[in-house]
GUVEXTI-226899 format. One record per residue (C-alpha): x, y, z; residue number from 1. Coordinates in Angstrom, 2 decimals. Example, Ala and Ser with C-alpha at 12.3 -4.5 7.8 and 13.67 -1.06 7.14 Angstrom:
! residues 2
+---------+---------+---------+-----+
:       x :       y :       z : num :
+---------+---------+---------+-----+
:   12.30 :   -4.50 :    7.80 :   1 :
:   13.67 :   -1.06 :    7.14 :   2 :
+---------+---------+---------+-----+
! end
This chain:
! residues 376
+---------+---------+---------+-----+
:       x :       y :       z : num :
+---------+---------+---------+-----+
:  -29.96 :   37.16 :   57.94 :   1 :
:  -26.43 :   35.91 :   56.86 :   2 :
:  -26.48 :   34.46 :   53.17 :   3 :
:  -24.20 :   31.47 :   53.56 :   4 :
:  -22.67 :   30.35 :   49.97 :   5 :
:  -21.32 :   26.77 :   49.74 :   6 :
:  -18.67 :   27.26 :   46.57 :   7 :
:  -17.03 :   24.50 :   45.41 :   8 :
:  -14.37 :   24.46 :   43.01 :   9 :
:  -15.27 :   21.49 :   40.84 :  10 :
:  -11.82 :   20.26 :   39.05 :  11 :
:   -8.84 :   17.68 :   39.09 :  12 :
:   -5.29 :   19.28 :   40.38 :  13 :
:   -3.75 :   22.41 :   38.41 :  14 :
:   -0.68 :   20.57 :   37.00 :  15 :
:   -2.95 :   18.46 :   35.41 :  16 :
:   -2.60 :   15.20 :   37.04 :  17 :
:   -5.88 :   13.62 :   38.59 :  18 :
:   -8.86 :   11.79 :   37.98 :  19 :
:  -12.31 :   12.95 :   37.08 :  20 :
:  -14.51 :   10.63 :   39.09 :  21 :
:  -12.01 :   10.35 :   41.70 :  22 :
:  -11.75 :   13.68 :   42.36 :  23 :
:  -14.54 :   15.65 :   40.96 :  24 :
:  -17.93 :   12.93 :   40.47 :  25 :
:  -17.61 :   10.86 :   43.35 :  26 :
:  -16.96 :   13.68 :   46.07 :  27 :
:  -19.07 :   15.87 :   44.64 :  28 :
:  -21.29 :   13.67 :   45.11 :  29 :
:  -21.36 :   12.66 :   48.07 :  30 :
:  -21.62 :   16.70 :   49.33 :  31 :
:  -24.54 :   16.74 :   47.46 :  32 :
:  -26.22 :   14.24 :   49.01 :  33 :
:  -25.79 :   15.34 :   52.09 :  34 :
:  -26.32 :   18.87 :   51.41 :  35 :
:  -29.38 :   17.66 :   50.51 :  36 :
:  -30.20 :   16.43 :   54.10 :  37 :
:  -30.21 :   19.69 :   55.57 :  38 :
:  -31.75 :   22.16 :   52.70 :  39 :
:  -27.92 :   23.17 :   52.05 :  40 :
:  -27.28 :   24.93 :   48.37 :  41 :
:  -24.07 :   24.27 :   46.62 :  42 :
:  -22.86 :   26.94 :   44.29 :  43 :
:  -20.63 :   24.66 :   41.51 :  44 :
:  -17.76 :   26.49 :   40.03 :  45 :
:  -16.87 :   24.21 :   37.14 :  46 :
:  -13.76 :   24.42 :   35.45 :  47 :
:  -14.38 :   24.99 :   31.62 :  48 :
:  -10.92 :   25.03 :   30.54 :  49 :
:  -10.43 :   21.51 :   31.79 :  50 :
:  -14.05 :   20.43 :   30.30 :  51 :
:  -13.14 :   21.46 :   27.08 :  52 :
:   -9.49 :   19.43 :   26.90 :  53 :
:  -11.60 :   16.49 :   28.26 :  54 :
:  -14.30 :   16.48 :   25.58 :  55 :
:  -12.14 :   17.54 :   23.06 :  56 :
:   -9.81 :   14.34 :   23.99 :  57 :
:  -12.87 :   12.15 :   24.40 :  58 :
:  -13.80 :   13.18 :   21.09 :  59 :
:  -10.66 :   12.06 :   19.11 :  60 :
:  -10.21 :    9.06 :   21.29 :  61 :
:   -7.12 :   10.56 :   22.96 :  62 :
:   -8.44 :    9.21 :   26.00 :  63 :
:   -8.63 :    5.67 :   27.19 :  64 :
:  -10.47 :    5.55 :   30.35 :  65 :
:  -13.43 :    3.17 :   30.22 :  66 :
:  -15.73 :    5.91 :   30.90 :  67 :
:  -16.28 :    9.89 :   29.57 :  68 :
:  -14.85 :   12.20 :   31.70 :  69 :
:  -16.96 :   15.60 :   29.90 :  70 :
:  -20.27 :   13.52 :   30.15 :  71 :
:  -19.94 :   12.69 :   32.99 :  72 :
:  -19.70 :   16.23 :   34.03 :  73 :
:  -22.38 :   17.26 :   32.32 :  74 :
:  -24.81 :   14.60 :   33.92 :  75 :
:  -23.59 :   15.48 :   37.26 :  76 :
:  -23.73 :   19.77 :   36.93 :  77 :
:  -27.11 :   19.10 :   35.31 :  78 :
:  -28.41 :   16.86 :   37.82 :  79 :
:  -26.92 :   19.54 :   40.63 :  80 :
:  -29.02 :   22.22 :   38.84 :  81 :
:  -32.08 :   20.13 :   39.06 :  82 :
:  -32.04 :   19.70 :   42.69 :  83 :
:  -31.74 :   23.54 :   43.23 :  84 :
:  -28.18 :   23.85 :   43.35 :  85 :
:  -26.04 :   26.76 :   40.96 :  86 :
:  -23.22 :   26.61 :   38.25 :  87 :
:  -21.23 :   29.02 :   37.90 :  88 :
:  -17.73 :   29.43 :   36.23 :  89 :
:  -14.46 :   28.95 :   36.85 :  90 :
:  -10.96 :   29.12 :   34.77 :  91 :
:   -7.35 :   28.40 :   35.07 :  92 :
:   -6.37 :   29.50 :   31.59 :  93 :
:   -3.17 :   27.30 :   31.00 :  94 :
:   -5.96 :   24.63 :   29.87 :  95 :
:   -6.64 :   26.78 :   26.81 :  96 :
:   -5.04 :   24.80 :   23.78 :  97 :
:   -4.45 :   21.82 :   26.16 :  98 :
:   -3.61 :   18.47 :   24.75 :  99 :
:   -3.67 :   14.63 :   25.72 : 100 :
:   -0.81 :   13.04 :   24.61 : 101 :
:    1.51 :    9.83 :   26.04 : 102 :
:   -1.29 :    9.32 :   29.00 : 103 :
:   -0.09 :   12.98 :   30.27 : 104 :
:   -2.01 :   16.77 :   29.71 : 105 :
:    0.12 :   18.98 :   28.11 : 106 :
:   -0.81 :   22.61 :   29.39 : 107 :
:    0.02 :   25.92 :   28.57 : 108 :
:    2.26 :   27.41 :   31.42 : 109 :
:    2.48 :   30.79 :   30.16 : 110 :
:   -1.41 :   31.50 :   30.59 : 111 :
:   -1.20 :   31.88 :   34.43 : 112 :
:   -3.74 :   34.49 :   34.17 : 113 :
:   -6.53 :   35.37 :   32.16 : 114 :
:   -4.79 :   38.65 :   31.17 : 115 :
:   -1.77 :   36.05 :   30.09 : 116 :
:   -3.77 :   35.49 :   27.40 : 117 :
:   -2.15 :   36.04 :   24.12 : 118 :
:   -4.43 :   38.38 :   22.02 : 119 :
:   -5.73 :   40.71 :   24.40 : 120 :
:   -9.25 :   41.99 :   25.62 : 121 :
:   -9.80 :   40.57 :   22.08 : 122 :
:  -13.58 :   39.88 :   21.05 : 123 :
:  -16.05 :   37.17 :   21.31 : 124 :
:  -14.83 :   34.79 :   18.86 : 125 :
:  -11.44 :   34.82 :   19.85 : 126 :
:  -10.82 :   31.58 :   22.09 : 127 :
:   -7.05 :   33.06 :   22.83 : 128 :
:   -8.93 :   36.91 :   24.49 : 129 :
:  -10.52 :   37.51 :   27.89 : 130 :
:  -13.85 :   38.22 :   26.15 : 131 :
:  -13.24 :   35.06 :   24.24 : 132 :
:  -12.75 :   32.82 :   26.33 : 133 :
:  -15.20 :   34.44 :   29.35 : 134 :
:  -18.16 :   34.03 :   26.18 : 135 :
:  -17.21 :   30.62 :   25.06 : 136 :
:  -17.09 :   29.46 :   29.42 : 137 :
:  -20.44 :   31.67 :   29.86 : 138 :
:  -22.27 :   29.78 :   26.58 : 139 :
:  -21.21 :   26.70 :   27.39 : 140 :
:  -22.36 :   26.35 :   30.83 : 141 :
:  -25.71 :   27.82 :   29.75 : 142 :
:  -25.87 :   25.22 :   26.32 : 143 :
:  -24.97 :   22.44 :   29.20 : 144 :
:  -28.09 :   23.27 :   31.54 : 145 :
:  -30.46 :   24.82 :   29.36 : 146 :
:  -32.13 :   21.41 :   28.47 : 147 :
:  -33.34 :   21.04 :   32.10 : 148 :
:  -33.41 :   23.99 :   33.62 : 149 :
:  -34.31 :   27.02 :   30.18 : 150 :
:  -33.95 :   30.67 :   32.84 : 151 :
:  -30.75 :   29.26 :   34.22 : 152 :
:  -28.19 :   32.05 :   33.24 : 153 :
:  -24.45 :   31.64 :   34.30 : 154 :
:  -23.57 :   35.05 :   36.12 : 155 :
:  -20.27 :   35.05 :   38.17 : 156 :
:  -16.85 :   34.12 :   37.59 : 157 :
:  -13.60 :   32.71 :   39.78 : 158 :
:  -10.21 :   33.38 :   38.39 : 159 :
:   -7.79 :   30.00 :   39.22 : 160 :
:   -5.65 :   30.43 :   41.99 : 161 :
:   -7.16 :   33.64 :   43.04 : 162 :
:   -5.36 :   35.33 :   40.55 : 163 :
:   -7.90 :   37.61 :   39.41 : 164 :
:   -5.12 :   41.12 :   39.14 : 165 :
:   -4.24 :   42.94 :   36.75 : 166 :
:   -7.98 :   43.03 :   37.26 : 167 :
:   -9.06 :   45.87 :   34.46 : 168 :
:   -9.09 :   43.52 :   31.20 : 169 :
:  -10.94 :   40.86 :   33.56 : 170 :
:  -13.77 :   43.26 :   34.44 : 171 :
:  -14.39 :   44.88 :   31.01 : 172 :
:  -14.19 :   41.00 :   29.92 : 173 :
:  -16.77 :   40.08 :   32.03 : 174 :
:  -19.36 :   42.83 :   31.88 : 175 :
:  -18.58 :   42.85 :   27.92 : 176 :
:  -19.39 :   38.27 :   28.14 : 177 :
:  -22.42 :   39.26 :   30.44 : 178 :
:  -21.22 :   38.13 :   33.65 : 179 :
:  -21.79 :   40.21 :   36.58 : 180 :
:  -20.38 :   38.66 :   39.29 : 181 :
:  -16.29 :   37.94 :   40.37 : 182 :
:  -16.07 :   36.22 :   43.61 : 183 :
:  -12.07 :   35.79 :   43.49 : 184 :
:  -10.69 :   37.91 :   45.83 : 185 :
:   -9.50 :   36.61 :   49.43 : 186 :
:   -9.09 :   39.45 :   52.06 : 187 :
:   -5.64 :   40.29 :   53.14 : 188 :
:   -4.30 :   38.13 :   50.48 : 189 :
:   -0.55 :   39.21 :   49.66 : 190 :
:    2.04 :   36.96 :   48.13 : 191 :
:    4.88 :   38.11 :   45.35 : 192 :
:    5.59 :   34.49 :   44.60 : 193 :
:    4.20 :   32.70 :   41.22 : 194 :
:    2.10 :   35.65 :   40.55 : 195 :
:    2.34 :   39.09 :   42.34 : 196 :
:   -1.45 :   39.34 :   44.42 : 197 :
:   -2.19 :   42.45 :   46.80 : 198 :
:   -5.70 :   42.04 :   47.86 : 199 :
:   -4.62 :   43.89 :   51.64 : 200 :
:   -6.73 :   46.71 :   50.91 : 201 :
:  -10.39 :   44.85 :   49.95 : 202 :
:  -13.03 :   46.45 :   52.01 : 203 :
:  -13.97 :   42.74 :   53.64 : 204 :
:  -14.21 :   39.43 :   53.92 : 205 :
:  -17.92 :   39.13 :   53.48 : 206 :
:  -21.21 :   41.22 :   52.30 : 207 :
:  -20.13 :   42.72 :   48.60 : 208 :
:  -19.48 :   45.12 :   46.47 : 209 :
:  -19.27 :   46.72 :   43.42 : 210 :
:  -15.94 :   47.28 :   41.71 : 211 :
:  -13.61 :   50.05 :   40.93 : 212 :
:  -13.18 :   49.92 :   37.13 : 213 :
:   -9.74 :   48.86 :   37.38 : 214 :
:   -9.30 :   46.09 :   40.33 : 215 :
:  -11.84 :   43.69 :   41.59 : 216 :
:  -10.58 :   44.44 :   45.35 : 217 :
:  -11.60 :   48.37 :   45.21 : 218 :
:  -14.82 :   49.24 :   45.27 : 219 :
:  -16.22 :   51.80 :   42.81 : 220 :
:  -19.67 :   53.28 :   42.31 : 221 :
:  -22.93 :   51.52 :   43.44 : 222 :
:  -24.64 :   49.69 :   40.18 : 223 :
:  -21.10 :   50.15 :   37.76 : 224 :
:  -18.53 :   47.53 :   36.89 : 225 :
:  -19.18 :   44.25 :   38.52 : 226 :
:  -20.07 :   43.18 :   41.81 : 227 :
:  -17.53 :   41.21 :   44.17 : 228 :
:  -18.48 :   38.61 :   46.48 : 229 :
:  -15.16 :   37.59 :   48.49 : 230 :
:  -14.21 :   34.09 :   49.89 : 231 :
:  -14.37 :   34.89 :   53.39 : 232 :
:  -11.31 :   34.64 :   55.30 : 233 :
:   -9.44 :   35.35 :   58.48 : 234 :
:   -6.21 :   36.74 :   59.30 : 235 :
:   -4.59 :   34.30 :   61.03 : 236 :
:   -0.70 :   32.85 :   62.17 : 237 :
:    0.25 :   30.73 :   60.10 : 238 :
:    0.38 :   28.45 :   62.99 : 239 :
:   -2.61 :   27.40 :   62.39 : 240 :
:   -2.33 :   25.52 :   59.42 : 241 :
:   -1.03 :   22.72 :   61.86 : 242 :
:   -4.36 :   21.98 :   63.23 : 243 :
:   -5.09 :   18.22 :   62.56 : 244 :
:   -8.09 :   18.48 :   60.31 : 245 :
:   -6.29 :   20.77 :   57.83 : 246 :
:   -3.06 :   18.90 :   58.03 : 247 :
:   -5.11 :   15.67 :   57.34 : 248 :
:   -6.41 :   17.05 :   54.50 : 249 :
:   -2.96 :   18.26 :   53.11 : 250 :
:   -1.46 :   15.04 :   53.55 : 251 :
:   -4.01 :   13.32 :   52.04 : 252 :
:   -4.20 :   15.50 :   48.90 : 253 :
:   -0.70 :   15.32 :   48.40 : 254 :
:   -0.44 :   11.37 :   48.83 : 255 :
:   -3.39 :   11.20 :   45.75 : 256 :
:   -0.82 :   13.75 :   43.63 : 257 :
:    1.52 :   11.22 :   44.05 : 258 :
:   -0.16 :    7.96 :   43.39 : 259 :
:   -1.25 :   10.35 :   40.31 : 260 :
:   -3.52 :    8.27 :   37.34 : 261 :
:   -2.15 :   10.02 :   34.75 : 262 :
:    1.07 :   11.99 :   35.32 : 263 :
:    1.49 :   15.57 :   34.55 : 264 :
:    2.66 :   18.05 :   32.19 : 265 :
:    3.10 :   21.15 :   33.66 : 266 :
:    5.81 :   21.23 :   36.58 : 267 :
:    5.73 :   24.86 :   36.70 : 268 :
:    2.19 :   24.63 :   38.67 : 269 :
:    1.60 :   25.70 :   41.80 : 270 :
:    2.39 :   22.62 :   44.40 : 271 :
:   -0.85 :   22.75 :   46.46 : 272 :
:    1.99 :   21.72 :   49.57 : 273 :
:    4.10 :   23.87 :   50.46 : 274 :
:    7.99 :   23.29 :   50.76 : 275 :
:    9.56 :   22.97 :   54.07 : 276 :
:   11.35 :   26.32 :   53.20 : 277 :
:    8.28 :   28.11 :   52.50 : 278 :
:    6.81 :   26.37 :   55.96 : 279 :
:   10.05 :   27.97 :   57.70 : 280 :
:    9.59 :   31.09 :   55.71 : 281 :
:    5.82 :   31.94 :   56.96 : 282 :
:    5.99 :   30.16 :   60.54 : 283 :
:    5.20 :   33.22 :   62.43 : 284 :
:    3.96 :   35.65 :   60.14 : 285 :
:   -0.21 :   35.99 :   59.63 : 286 :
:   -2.03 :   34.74 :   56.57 : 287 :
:   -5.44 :   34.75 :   55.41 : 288 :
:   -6.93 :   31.12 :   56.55 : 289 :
:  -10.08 :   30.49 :   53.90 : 290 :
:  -13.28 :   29.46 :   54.95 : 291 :
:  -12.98 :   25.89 :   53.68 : 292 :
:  -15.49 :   23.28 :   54.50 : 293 :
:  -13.02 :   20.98 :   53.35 : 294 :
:  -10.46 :   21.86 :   55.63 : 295 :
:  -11.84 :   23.25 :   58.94 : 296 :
:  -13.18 :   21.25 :   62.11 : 297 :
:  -16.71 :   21.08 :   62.58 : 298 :
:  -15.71 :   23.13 :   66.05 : 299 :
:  -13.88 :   25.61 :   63.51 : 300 :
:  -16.58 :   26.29 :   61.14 : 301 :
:  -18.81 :   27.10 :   64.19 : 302 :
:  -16.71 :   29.24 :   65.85 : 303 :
:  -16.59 :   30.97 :   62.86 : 304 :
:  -19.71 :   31.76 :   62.41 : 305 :
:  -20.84 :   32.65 :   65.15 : 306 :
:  -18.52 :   35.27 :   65.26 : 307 :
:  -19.52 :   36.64 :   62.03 : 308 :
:  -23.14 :   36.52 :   63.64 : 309 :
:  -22.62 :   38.37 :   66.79 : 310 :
:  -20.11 :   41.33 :   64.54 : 311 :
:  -22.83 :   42.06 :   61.23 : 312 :
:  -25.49 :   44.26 :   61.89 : 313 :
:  -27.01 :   44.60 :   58.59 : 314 :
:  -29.09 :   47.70 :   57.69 : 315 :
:  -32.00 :   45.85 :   57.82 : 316 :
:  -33.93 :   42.63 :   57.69 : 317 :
:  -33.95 :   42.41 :   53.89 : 318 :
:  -30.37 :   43.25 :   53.42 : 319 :
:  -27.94 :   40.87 :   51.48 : 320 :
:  -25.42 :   39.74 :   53.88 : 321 :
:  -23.21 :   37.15 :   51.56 : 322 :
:  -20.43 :   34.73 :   53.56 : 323 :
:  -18.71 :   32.83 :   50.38 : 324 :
:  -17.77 :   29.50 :   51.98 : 325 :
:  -14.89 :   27.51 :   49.79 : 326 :
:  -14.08 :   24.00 :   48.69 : 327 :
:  -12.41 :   21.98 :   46.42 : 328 :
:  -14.28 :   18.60 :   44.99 : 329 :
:  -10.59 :   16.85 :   44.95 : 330 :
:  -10.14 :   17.68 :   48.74 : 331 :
:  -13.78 :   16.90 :   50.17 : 332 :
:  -12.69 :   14.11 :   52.97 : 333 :
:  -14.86 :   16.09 :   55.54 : 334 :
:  -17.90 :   14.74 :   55.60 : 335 :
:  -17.94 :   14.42 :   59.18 : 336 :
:  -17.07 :   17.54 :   60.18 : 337 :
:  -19.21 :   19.36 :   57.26 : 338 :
:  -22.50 :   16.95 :   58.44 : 339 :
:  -21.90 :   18.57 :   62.06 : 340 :
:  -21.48 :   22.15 :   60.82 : 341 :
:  -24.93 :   21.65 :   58.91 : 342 :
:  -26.65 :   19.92 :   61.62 : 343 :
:  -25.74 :   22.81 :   64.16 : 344 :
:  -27.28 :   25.24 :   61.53 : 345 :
:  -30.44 :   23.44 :   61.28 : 346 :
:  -30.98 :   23.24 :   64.62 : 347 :
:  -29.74 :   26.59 :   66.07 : 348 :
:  -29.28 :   29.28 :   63.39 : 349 :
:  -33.00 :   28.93 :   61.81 : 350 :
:  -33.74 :   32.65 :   61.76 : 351 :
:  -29.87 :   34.15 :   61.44 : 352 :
:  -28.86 :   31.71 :   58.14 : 353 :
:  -30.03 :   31.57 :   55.06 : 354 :
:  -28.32 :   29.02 :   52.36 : 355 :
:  -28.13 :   30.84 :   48.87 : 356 :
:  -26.22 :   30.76 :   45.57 : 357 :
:  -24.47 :   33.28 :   43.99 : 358 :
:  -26.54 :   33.47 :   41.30 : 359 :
:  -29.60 :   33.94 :   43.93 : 360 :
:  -27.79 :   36.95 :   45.31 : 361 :
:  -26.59 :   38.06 :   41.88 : 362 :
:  -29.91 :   38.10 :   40.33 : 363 :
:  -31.61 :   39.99 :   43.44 : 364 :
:  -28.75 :   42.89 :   43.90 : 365 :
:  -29.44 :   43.11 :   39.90 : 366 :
:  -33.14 :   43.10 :   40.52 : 367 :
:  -32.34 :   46.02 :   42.86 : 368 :
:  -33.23 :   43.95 :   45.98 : 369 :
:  -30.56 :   45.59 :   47.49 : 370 :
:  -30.04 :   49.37 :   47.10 : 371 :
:  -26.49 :   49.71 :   49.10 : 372 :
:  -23.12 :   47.04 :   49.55 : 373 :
:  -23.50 :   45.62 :   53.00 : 374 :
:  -20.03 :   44.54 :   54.57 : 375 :
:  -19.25 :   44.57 :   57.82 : 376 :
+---------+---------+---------+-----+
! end
C-alpha cells in the first residue's frame, strides 16, 4: 500500500510580496474542497515566520487591508484540521524580526537558513536560535489548533527552499523542540548557487528514514535522530520544464509577482523564474523534477505513479510506504488536472493507495508500527 502525502506549502512569495487570501485562503481553499470529494488528506505546512510578521503587524495597525491576514489563517488551518486534514510546520527564517513598513515587508536577508540564525543552537526562549525558533513554530501551531482538535501535536518540519544543510544544528534543534519529523530533502538535489545543497547521495525519493546525526540526507541508526520523509522526485532533463502545464504555471506565478499588492523588500530572494542565462545554463543537463500537483499534467501525475506502483515491493502488507507529493497554495491553478489525478485514484488504485498525513505516518513509525525504513 503506497502512503500518498498531499503537502502543501501554505505561504505568500519569499521576497515578501503577495497577498494572503489571494494566494494562501482562497486556493487553499478551493484544494480543500475538492480534496474533500475524493477522501484526499492535505498535509498543511504553514509558514510561522510569515504568521508571526502578519499578526504582529495586524496588531499595531501596520497593516491596512480591510481584513486580518493571521486570523484568517488561523480560521482556515483550524477548519483544515477539523475536516481530517494535518498542520505541520514550515520556516523561511529571513521572516524572523520582519517588519511592515511604507506598504512593503522588510525581511532579514542574512537568515537564509535556520543555522543563519544569529545565536546559535541557542535554547528555548531564544526567538534568534534553532531551538528557539523550532519551540516558538512547534507551540504555536499546537496553541492555534488545540481549541478544536486537544491530541493534535505538530511533529515534522520543512526548511524554506529546501535548504535544510548544514543539517546537524537543525536535527539536534528539532529532536531538542520535540519534532520528529524533516521532510526537506529532494533526491538528487545539487545546486552551489544562493545556498550550497548536495542532497545526490539520499537513499530515495520515497519510503523514509531515519537520520545520520549530522545531515538529514544520510541515514543513521533505526529509532535515533529524526526521521526523513523526502519530496519525491525524478531525475529528469531539464527539458522538461517546457511542458505546457508547468510553463503555464510559471508564467502565471510570475505575472501575479509582478502585478505584486504590496511590493517587496528583500531583492536578494530567490526569483521563483529562472533567468534566461540560467535556462541556457541547465538546457541539457538533468535535474530533479518535484512531484508537484501544482505543476504536473493530470497524464503526468499518473504516469508517475504508476511507476512507483509497479517498482515498490514493500516488505509486507503493513509496511509504511510514504510518496511526499508537493505544492505551493500561491501556485494551485490545477484544479483540473489535480480533480483527474484524484478521480483516477478513486476509481483504479483502491487497494494500492492510501491518502495519509505526515503526522499519521509520524505517529505510527513512533508507535513502532513500523520496525524497519522501507525505500525502494
Amino acid at each position: 500500500m503506497i502512503n500518498l502525502v498531499l503537502s502543501l506549502d501554505y505561504e505568500i512569495f519569499g521576497n515578501g510580496s503577495g497577498d494572503v487570501r489571494r494566494d494562501m485562503i482562497d486556493p487553499t481553499s478551493r484544494l480543500l474542497t475538492l480534496c474533500g470529494h475524493y477522501g484526499a488528506k492535505v498535509t498543511i505546512f504553514l509558514e510561522v515566520g510569515e504568521y508571526w510578521a502578519m499578526k504582529k503587524a495586524d496588531e499595531d495597525g501596520s497593516l491596512s487591508l480591510g481584513y486580518s491576514p493571521s486570523r484568517e489563517i488561523e480560521e482556515q488551518v483550524r477548519n483544515a484540521v477539523c475536516k481530517g486534514h494535518d498542520a505541520q510546520l514550515h520556516l523561511h527564517p529571513w521572516w524572523i524580526g520582519a517588519n511592515f513598513k511604507k506598504n512593503c515587508w522588510r525581511l532579514r536577508p542574512e537568515y537564509r537558513r535556520i543555522s543563519d540564525l544569529p545565536n546559535g543552537l541557542g535554547s528555548e526562549d531564544d526567538p534568534f536560535s534553532v531551538v528557539g525558533v523550532l519551540t516558538r513554530g512547534k507551540r504555536t501551531l499546537e496553541e492555534m489548533i488545540h481549541t478544536v482538535r486537544p491530541d493534535y501535536e505538530c511533529l515534522a518540519y520543512r526548511a524554506g527552499e529546501f535548504w535544510g544543510q548544514p543539517s546537524r544544528k537543525l536535527i539536534l534543534g528539532l529532536r531538542r523542540a520535540g519534532l520528529l519529523a524533516d521532510s526537506s530533502v529532494i533526491n538528487d538535489m545539487y545546486e552551489m548557487e544562493p545556498i550550497p545543497t548536495d542532497y545526490r547521495n539520499a537513499p530515495s525519493s520515497d519510503g523514509y528514514w531515519w537520520t545520520s546525526s549530522d545531515d538529514i540526507s544520510d541515514s543513521g541508526p533505526i529509532g535515533e535522530n529524526i526521521i526523513e520523509f523526502p519530496v519525491y522526485s525524478r531525475l529528469c532533463p531539464y527539458l522538461t520544464n517546457f511542458k505546457w502545464t508547468k510553463l503555464a504555471a510559471t508564467i502565471k506565478r510570475h505575472s501575479v509577482e509582478k502585478a505584486d499588492v504590496h511590493g517587496h523588500g528583500m531583492t536578494t530572494a530567490r526569483k521563483s523564474t529562472a533567468s534566461a542565462s540560467g535556462v541556457i545554463k541547465n538546457l541539457f543537463t538533468k535535474k530533479p523534477i518535484k512531484y508537484d500537483f501544482c505543476k504536473l499534467s493530470a497524464k503526468d501525475m499518473i504516469l508517475w505513479l504508476q511507476h512507483i506502483i509497479n517498482n515498490n515491493r514493500p516488505a509486507n502488507k503493513e509496511s509504511i510506504m510514504p510518496v511526499v507529493m508537493l505544492g505551493h497554495s500561491k501556485d494551485y491553478w490545477n484544479d483540473h488536472n489535480l480533480e483527474q489525478f484524484l478521480r483516477y485514484i478513486q476509481a483504479e488504485c483502491e487497494e494500492k493507495v492510501r491518502f495519509s498525513t505526515l503526522a499519521e505516518l509520524t505517529d505510527r513509525i513512533r508507535k513502532g508500527g513500523q520496525s524497519t525504513e522501507i525505500t525502494s
